[in-house]
py3Dmol code that shows the C-alpha trace and the ligand (Angstrom):
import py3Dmol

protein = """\
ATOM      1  CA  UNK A   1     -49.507 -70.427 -57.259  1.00  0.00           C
ATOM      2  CA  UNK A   2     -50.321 -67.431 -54.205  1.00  0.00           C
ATOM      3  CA  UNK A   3     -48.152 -68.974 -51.327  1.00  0.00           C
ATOM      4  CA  UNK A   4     -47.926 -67.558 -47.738  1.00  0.00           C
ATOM      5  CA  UNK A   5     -45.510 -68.023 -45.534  1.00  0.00           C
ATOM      6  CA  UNK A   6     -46.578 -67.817 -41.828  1.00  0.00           C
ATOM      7  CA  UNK A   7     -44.436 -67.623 -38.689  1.00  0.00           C
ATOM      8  CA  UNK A   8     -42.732 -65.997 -36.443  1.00  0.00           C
ATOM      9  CA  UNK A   9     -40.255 -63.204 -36.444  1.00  0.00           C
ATOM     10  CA  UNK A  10     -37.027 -64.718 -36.973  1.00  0.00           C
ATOM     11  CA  UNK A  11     -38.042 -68.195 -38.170  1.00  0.00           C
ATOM     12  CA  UNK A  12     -36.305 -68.045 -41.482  1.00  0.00           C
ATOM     13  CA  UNK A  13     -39.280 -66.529 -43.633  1.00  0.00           C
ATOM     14  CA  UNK A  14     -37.444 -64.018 -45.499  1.00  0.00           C
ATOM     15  CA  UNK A  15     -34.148 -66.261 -46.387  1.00  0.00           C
ATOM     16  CA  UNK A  16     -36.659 -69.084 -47.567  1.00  0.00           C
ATOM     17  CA  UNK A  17     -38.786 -67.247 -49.434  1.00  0.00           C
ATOM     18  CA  UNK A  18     -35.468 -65.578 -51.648  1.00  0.00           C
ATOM     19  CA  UNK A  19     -34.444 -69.005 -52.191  1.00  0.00           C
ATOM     20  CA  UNK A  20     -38.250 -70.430 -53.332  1.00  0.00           C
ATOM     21  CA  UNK A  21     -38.847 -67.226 -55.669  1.00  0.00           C
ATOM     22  CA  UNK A  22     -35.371 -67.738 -57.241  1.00  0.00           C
ATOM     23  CA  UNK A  23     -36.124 -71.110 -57.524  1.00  0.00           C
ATOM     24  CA  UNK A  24     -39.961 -70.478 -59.217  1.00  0.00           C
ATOM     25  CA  UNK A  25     -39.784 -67.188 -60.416  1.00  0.00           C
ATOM     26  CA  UNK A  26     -42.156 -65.983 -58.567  1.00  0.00           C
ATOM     27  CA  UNK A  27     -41.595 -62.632 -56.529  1.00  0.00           C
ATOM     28  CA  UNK A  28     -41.332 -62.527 -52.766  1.00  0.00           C
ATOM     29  CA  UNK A  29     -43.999 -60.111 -51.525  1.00  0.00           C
ATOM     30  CA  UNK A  30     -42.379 -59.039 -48.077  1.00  0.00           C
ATOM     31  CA  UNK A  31     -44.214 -56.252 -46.441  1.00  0.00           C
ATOM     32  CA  UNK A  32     -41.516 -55.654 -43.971  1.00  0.00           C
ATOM     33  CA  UNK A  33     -39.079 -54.857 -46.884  1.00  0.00           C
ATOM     34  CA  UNK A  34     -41.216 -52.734 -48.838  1.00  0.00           C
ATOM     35  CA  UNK A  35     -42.026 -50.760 -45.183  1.00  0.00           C
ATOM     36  CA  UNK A  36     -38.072 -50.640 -44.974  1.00  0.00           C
ATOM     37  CA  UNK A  37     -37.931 -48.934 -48.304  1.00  0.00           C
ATOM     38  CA  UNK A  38     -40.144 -46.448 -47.352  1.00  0.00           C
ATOM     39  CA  UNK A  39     -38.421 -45.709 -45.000  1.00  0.00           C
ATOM     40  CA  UNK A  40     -35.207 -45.412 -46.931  1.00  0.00           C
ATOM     41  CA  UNK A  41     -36.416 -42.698 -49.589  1.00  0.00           C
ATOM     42  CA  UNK A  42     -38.188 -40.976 -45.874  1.00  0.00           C
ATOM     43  CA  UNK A  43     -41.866 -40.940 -47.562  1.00  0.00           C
ATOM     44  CA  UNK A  44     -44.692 -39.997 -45.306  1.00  0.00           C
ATOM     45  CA  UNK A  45     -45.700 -44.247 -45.494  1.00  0.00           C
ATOM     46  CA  UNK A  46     -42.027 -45.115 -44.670  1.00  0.00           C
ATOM     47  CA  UNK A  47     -41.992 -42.187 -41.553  1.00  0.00           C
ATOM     48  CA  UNK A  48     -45.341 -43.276 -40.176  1.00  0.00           C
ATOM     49  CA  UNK A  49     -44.595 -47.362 -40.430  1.00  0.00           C
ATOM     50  CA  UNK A  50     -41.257 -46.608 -38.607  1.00  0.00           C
ATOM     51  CA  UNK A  51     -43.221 -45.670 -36.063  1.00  0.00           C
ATOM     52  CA  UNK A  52     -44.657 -48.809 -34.838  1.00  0.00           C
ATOM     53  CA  UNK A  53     -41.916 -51.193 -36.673  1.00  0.00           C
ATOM     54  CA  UNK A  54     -39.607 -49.841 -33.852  1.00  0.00           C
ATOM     55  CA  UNK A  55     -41.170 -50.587 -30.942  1.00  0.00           C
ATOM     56  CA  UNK A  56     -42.561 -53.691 -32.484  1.00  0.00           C
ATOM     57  CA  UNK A  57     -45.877 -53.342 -32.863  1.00  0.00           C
ATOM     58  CA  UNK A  58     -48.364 -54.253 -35.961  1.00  0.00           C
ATOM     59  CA  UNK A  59     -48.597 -50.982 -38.740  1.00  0.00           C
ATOM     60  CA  UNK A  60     -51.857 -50.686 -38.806  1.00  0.00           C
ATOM     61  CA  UNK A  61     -54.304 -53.061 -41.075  1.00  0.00           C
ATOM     62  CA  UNK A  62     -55.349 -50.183 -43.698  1.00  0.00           C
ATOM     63  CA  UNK A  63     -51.911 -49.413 -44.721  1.00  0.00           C
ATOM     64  CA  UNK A  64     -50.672 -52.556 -45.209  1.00  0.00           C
ATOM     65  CA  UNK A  65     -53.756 -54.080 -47.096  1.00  0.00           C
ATOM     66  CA  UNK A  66     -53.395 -50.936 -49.386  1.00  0.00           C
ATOM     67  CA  UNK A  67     -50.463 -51.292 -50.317  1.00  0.00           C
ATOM     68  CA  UNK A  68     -50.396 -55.041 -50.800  1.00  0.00           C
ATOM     69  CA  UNK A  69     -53.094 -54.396 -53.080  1.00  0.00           C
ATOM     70  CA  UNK A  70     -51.277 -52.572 -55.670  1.00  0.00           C
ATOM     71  CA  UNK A  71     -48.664 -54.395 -55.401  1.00  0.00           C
ATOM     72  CA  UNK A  72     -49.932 -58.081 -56.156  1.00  0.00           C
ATOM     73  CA  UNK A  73     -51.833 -55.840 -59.158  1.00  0.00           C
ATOM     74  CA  UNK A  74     -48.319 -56.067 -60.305  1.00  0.00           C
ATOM     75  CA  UNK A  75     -47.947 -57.921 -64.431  1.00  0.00           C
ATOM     76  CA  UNK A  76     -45.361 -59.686 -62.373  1.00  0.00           C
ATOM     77  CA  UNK A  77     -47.654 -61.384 -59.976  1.00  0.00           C
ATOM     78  CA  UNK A  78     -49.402 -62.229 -63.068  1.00  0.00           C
ATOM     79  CA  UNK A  79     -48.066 -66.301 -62.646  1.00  0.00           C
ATOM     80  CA  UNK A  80     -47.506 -66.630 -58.746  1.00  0.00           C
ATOM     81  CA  UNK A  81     -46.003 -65.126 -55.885  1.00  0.00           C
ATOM     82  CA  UNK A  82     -44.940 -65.360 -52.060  1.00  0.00           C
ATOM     83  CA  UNK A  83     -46.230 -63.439 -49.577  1.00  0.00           C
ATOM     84  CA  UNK A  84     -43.519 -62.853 -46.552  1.00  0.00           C
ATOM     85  CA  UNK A  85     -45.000 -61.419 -43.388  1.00  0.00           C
ATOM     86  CA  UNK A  86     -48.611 -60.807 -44.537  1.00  0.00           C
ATOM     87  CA  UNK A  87     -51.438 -61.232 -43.663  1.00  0.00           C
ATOM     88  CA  UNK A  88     -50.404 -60.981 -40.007  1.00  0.00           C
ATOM     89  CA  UNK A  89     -53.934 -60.048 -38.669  1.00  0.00           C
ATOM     90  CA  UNK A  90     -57.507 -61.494 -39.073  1.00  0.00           C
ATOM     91  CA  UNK A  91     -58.387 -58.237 -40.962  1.00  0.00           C
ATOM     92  CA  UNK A  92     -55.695 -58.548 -43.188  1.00  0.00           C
ATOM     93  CA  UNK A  93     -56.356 -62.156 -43.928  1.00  0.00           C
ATOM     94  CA  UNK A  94     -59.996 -61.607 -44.859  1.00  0.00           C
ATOM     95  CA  UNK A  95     -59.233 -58.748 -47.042  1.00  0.00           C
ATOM     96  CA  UNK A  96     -56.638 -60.705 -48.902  1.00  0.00           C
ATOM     97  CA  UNK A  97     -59.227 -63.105 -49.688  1.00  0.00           C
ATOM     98  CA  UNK A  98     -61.546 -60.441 -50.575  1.00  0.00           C
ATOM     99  CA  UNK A  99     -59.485 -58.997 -52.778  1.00  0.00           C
ATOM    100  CA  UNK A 100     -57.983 -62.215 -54.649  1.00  0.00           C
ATOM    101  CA  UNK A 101     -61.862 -63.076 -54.595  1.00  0.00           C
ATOM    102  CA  UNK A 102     -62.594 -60.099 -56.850  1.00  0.00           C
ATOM    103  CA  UNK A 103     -59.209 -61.267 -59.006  1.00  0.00           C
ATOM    104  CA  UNK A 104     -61.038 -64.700 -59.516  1.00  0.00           C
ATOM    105  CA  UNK A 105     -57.757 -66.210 -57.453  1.00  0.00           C
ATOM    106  CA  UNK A 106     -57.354 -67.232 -54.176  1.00  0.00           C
ATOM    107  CA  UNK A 107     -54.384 -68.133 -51.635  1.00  0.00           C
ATOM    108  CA  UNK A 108     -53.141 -72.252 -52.468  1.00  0.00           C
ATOM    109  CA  UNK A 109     -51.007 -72.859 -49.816  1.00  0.00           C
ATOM    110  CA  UNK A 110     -50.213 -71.516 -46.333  1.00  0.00           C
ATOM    111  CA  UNK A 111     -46.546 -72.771 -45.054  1.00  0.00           C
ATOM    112  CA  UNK A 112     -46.049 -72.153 -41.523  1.00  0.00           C
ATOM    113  CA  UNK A 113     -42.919 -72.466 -39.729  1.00  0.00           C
ATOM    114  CA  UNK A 114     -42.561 -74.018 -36.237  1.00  0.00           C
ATOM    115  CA  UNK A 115     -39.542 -72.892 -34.247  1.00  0.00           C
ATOM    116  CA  UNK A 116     -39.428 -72.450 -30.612  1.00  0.00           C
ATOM    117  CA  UNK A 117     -38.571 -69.324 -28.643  1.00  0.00           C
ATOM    118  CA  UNK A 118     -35.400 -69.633 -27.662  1.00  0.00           C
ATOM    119  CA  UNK A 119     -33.840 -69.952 -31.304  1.00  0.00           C
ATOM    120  CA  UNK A 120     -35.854 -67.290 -32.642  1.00  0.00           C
ATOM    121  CA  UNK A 121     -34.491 -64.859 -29.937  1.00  0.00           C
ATOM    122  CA  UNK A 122     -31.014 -66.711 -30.917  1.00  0.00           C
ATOM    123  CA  UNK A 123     -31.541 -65.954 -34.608  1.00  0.00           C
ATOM    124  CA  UNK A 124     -32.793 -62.145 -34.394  1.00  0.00           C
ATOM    125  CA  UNK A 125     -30.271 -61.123 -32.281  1.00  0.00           C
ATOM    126  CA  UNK A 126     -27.543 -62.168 -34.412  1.00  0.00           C
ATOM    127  CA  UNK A 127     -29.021 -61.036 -37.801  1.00  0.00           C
ATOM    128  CA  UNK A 128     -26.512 -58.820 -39.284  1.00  0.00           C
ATOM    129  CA  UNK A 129     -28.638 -57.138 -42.994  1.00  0.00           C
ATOM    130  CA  UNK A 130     -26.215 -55.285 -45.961  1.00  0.00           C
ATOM    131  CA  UNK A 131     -27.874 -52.148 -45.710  1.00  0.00           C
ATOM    132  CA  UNK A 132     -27.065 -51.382 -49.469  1.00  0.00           C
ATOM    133  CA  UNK A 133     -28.486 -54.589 -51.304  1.00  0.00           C
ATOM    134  CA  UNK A 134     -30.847 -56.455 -48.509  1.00  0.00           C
ATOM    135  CA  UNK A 135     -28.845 -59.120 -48.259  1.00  0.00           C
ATOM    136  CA  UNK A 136     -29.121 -61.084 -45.071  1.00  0.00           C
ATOM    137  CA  UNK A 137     -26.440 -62.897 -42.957  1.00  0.00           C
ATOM    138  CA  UNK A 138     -25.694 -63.966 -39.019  1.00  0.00           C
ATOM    139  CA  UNK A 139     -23.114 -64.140 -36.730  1.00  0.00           C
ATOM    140  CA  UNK A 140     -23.150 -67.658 -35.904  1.00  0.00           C
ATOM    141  CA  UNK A 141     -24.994 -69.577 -39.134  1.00  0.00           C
ATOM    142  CA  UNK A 142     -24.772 -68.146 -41.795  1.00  0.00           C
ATOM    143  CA  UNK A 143     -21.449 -65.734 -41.541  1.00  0.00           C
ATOM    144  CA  UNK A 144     -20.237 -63.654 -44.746  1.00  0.00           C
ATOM    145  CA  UNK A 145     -17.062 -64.902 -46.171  1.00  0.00           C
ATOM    146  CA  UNK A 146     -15.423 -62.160 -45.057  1.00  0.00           C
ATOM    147  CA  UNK A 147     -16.034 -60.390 -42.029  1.00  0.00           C
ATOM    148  CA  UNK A 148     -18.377 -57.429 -41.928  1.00  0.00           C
ATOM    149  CA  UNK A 149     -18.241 -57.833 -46.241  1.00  0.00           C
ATOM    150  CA  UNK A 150     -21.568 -58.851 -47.927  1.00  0.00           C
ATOM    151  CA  UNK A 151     -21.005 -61.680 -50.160  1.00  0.00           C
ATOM    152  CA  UNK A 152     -23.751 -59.962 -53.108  1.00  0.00           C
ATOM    153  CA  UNK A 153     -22.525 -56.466 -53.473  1.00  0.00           C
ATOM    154  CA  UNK A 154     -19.282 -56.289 -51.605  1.00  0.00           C
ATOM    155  CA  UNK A 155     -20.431 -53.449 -49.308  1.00  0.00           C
ATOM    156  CA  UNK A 156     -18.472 -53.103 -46.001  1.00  0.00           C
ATOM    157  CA  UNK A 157     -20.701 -52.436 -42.588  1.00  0.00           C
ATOM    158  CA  UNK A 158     -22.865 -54.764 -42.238  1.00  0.00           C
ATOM    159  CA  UNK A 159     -26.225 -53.770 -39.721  1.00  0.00           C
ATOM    160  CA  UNK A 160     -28.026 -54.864 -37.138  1.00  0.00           C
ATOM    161  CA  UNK A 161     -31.826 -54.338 -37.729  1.00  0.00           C
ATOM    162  CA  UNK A 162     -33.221 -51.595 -35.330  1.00  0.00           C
ATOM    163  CA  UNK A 163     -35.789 -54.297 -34.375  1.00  0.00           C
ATOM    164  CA  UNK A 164     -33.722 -56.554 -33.892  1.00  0.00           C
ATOM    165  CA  UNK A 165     -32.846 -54.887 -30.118  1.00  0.00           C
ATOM    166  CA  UNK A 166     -33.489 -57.476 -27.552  1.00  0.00           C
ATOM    167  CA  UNK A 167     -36.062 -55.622 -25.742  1.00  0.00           C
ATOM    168  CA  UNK A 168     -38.105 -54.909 -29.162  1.00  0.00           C
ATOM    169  CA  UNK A 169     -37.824 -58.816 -30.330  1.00  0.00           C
ATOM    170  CA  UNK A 170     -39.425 -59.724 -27.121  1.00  0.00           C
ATOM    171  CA  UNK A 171     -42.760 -57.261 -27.725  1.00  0.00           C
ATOM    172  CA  UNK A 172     -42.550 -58.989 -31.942  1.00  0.00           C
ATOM    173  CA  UNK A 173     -42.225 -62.400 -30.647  1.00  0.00           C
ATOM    174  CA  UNK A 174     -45.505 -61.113 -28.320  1.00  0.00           C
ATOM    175  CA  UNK A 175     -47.474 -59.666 -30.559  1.00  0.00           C
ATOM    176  CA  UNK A 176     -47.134 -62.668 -32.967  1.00  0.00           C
ATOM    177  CA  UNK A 177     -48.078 -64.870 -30.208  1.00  0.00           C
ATOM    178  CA  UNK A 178     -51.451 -62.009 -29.814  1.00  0.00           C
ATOM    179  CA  UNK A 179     -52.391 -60.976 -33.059  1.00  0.00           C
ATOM    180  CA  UNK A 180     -51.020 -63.308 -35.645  1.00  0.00           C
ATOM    181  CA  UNK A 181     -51.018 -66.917 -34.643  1.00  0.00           C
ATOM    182  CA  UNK A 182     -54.735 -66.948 -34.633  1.00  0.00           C
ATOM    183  CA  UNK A 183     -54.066 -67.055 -38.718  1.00  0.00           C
ATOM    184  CA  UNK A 184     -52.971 -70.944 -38.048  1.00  0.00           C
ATOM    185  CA  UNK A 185     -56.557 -71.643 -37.123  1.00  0.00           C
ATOM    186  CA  UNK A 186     -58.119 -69.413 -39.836  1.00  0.00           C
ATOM    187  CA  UNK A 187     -55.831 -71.146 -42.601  1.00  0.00           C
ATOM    188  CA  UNK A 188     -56.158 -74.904 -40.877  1.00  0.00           C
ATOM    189  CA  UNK A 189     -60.106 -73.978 -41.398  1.00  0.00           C
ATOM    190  CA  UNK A 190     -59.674 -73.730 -45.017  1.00  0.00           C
ATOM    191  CA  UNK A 191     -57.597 -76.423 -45.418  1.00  0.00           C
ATOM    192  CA  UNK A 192     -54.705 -74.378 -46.880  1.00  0.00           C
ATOM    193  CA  UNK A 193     -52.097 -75.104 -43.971  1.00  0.00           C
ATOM    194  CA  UNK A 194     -48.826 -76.935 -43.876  1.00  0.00           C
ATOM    195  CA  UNK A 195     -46.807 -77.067 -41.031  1.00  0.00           C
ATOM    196  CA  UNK A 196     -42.654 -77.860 -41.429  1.00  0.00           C
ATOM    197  CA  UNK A 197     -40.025 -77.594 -38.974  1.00  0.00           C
ATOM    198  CA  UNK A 198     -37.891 -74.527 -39.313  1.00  0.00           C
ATOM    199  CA  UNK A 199     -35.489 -75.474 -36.746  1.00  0.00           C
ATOM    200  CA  UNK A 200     -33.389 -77.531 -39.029  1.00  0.00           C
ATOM    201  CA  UNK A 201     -30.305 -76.304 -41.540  1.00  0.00           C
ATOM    202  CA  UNK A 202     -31.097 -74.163 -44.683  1.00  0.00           C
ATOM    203  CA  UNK A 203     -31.446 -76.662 -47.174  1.00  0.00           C
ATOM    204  CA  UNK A 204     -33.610 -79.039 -45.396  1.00  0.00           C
ATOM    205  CA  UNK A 205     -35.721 -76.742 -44.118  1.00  0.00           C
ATOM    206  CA  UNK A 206     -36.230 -75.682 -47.995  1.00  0.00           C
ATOM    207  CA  UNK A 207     -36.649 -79.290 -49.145  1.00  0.00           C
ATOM    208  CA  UNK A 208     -39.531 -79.529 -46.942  1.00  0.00           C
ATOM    209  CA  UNK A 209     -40.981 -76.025 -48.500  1.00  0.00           C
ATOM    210  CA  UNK A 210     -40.575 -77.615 -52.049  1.00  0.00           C
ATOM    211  CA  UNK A 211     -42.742 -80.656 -50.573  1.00  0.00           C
ATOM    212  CA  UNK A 212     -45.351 -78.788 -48.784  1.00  0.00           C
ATOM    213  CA  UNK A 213     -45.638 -76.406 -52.115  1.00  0.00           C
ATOM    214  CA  UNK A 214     -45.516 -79.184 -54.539  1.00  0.00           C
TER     215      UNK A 214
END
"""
ligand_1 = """\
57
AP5
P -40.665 -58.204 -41.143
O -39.510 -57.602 -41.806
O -41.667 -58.960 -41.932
O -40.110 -59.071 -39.942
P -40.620 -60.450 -39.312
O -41.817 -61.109 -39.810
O -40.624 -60.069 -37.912
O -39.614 -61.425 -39.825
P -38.113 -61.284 -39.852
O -37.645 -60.552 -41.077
O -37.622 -60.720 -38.536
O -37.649 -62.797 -39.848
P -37.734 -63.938 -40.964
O -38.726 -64.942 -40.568
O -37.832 -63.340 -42.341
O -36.292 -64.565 -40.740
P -34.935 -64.447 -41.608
O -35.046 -65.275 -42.843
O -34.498 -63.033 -41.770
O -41.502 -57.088 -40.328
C -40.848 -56.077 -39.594
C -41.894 -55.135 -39.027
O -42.634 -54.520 -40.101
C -42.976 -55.778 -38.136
O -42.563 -55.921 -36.800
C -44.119 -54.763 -38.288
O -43.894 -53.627 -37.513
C -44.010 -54.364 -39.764
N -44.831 -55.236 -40.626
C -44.386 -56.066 -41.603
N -45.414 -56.716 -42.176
C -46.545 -56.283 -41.541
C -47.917 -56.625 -41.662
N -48.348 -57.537 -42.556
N -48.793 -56.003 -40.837
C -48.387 -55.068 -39.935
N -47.089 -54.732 -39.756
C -46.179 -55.336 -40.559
O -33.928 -65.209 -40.601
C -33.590 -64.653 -39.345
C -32.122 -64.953 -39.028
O -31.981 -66.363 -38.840
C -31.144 -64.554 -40.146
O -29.954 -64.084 -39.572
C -30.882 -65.881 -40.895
O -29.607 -65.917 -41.499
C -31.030 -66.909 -39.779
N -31.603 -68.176 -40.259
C -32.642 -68.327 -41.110
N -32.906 -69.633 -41.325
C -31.995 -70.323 -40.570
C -31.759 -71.725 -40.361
N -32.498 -72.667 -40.969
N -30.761 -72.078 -39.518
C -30.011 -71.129 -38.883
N -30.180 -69.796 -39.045
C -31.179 -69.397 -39.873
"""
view = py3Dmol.view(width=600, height=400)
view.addModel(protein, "pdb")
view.setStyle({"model": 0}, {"cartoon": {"style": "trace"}})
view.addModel(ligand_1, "xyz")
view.setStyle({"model": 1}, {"stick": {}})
view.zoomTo()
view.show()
């Protein structure tokens, strides 16, 4: 099964879609993570993403559809996978069905997460990420056991994302709004879309994934 999940910075995309690939074996597909690792090893991809994921803004279309395509070329895709932050344009959307086209395969089920404002702002400001393993955590629901200490690996220091700045998460939470909510229309048009709350705690909001991707 190719599942997307669509929403906003912040609205619990990334924790979600851990828990559903554990759960299915199928791999999470998150653009923003494989950007980060680029920009962890320094490579010219990693330097020139950096440059927009700081200030917020989109990278641009042709990087990110190349490298999703080699990626979901992946043996391990081979069964199903999540995507986690893509497509995030019209572009991208149509080339991901243009390429999945030429796969003979095609997208099954878009899940998008409705949140408002306020607790998204709430939620990226108190991220805290392990920088060593990924792991993600915040201040207020979803605190390490002990403080500053990832629960998976142990390392001490745990980081606040450099987008996660108030004044950037105001231009992400913007350019969602501009450039990738028209994707609920485009998916709602092929009859792929299913909305759940993602205000709600962890495990209910994953119960209602299960449902909507059953
Ligand atoms: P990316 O890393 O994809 O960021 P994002 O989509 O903005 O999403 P986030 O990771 O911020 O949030 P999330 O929805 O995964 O929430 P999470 O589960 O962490 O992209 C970063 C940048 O890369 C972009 O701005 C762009 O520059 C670039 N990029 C990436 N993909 C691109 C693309 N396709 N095209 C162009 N550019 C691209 O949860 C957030 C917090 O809330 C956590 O602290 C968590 O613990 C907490 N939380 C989660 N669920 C709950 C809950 N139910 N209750 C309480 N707290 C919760």
């Amino acid at each position: 099964m190719i599942i997307i999940f669509l929403g906003a910075p912040g609205s619990g995309k990334g924790t979600q879609a851990k828990q559903l690939s554990d759960a299915r074996s199928w791999p999470q597909l998150s653009t923003g993570d494989m950007f980060r690792e680029h920009i962890s090893t320094k490579s010219d991809l990693g330097m020139k993403a950096k440059s927009f994921m700081d200030k917020g803004e989109l990278v641009p279309d042709s990087v990110v559809v190349d490298m999703v395509a080699v990626r979901v070329k992946n043996p391990d895709c081979k069964n199903g996978f999540i995507l986690d932050g893509f497509p995030r344009t019209t572009p991208q959307a149509e080339a991901l069905d243009l390429q999945l086209k030429g796969m003979s395969r095609a997208v099954d089920r878009v899940v998008l997460f409705e949140i408002e404002n306020e607790e998204l702002v709430r939620r990226l400001t108190g991220r805290r990420t392990c920088p060593k393993c990924g792991s993600v955590f915040h201040l207020v629901s979803k605190k390490p056991q002990v403080e500053d200490l990832c629960d998976s690996c142990g390392h001490k220091g745990l980081k606040q994302r450099d987008d996660d700045r108030a004044d950037v998460v105001h231009n992400r939470l913007d350019v969602y709004r501009k450039q990738t909510a028209p994707l609920i229309g485009y998916y709602q048009k092929q009859g792929k879309l299913r909305s759940i709350s993602a205000d709600q705690d962890f495990d209910a909001v994953f119960r209602d994934i299960i449902e909507a991707t059953s």
